[in-house]
C-alpha positions as CSV (number, residue, x, y, z in Angstrom):
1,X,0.0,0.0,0.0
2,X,1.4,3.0,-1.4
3,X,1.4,6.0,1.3
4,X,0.8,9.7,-0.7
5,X,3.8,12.1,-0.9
6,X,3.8,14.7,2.6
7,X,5.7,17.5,2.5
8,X,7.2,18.3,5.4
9,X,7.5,21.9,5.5
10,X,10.0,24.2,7.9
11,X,7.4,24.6,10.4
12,X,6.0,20.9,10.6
13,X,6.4,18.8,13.6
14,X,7.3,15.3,12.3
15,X,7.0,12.1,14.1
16,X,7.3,8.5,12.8
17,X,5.6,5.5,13.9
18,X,6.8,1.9,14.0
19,X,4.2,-0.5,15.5
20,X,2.6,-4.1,14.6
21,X,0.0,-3.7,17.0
22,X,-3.0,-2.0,15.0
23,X,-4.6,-0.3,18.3
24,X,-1.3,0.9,19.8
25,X,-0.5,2.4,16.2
26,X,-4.2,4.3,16.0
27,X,-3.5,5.7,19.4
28,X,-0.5,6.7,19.2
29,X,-1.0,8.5,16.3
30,X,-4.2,9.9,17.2
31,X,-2.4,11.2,20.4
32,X,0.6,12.7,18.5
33,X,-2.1,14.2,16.1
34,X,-3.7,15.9,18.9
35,X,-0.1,17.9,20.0
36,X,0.3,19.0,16.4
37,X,2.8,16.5,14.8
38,X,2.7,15.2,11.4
39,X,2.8,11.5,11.7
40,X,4.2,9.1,9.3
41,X,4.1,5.6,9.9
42,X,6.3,2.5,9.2
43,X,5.3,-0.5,7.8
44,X,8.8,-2.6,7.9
45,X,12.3,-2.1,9.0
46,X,13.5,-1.0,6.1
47,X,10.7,1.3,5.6
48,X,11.4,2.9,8.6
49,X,15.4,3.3,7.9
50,X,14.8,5.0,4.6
51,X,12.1,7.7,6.2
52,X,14.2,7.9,9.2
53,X,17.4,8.8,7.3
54,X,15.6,11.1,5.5
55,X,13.6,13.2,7.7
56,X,14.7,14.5,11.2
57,X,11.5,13.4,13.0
58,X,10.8,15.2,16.4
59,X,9.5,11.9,18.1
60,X,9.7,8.5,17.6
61,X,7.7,5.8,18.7
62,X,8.8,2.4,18.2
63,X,6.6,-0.7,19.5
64,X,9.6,-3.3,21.2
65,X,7.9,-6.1,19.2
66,X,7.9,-4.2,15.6
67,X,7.9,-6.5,13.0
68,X,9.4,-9.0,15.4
69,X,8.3,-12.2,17.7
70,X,10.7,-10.7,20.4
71,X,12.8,-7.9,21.5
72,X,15.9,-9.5,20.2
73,X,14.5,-9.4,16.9
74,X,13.5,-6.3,16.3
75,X,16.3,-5.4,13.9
76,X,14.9,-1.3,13.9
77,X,15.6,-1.1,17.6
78,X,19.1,-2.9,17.0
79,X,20.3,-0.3,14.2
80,X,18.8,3.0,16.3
81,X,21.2,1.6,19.1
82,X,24.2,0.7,16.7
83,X,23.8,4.5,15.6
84,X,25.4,7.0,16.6
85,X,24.0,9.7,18.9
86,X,25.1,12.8,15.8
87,X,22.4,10.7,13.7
88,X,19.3,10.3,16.2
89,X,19.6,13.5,19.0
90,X,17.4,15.5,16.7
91,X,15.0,12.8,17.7
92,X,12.5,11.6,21.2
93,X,13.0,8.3,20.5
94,X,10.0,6.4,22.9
95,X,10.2,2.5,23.0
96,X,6.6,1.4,23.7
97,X,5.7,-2.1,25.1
98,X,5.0,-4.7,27.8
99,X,8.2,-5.3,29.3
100,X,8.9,-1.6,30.9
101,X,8.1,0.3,33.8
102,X,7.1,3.6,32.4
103,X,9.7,6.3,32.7
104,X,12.4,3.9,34.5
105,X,15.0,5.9,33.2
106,X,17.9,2.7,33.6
107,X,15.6,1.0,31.2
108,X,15.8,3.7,28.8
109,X,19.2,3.8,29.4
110,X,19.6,0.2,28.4
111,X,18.1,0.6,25.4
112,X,20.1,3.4,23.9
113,X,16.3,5.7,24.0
114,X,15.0,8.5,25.5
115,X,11.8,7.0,27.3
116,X,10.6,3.5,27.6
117,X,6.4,3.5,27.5
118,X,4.7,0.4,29.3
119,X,1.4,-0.7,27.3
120,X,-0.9,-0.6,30.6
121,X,-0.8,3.2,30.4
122,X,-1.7,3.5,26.5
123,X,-4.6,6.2,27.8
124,X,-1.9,8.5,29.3
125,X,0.0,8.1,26.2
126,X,-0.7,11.9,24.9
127,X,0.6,13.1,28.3
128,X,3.8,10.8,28.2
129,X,4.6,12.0,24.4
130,X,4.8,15.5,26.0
131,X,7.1,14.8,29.0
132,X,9.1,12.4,27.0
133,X,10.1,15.8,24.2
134,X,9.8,18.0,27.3
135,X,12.5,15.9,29.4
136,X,14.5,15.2,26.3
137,X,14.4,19.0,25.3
138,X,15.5,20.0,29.0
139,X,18.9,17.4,28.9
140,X,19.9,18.7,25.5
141,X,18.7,22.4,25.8
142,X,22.8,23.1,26.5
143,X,24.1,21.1,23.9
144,X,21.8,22.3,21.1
145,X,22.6,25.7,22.2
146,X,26.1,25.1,21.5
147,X,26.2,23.7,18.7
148,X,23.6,26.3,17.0
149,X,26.4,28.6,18.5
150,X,29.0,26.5,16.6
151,X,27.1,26.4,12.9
152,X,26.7,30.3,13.6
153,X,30.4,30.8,13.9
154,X,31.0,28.8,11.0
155,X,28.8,31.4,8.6
């Protein structure tokens, strides 16, 4: 199924989804939908590289069994924590799932995201988007200040 072309203009908010569960896909898209974010969505791994290497998404959401019968096989998770950090800071990277205790940050930690989601609290999931980018944008505030100081030195 062929998605149609989205621009994604200077002022869009872009987020990419990568779930196999239907409803956890519907809702979190409805929920980044409601706090302004154009939302595409991933159907395999490789689908998701190519949009993810082309677009610097604002938040992503990736379900820990995507396209996988277990966490160990979710090649998408592997290569986003093989990357390194220059090619996926730009990005709230959320790992969404059964396995976590939601906002444990030594999960998150573990693995190589920015918050880890558990599936029991889907309805808070709108609220959890926005401290996830909220916390994220607080840790890196310094560091993206100096390195906009650093391009703007470079001009």
């Amino acid at each position: 199924m062929a998605e149609d072309f989205d621009f994604i203009g200077a002022a869009d908010k872009p987020a990419l989804l990568a779930f196999s569960t239907p409803e956890w896909l519907e809702t979190a898209k409805a929920a980044l939908q409601e706090l302004g974010y154009k939302v595409h969505t991933a159907a395999t791994h490789s689908d998701f590289l190519i949009r993810f290497s082309q677009i610097r998404y604002q938040v992503v959401i990736l379900e820990e069994l995507f396209a996988a019968n277990s966490m160990a096989e979710n090649s998408t998770l592997h290569t986003l924590q093989s990357m390194p950090m220059s090619q996926r800071r730009h990005a709230t990277i959320i790992l969404f799932g059964t396995s976590f205790q939601t906002f444990t940050p030594m999960q998150a930690f573990q693995q190589s995201v920015n918050a880890v989601v558990n599936a029991s609290e889907l309805f808070l999931l709108r609220q959890l988007i926005e401290k996830a980018v909220a916390d994220t944008n607080f840790f890196l505030h310094s560091y993206r200040e100096a390195q906009a100081s650093l391009h703007a030195d470079r001009k």
